[in-house]
Steps between C-alpha positions, in 0.01 A plus 500: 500500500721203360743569752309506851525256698153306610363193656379242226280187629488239268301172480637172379368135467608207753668500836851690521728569778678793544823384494452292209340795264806716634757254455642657176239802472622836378282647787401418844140404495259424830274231521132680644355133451535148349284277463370183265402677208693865503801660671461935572818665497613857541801671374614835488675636244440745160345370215762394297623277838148358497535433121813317608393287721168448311721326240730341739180305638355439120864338446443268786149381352285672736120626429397841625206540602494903553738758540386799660682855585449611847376841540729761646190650675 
């Protein structure tokens, strides 16, 4: 459903920190790994918090890489 609330991982180019992606973010995101070329975060929230924050990072000029819905499972 729209509504339940899931794990999203979500793959982005360049080195990030976490404080620095969740500076202003509408969601608390982890960092699973950074490195040179691509940063892995999670979040958890419904999809129309992960649409939210997928435009909050497209707003700050970043490229994603994947974005990927966690199974409940």
């Amino acid at each position: 459903m729209l509504t339940d609330v899931t794990s999203y991982r979500i793959e982005i180019k360049g080195p990030f920190d976490e404080a620095d992606l969740n500076a202003m973010s509408p969601l608390r995101m982890t960092v699973m790994r950074s490195a040179l070329e691509s940063t892995l975060v999670t979040a958890c929230t419904d999809q129309a918090g992960v649409l939210g924050l997928l435009r909050y990072l497209n707003g700050r000029g970043i490229t994603f890489f994947s974005v990927q819905r966690q199974s409940t499972s």
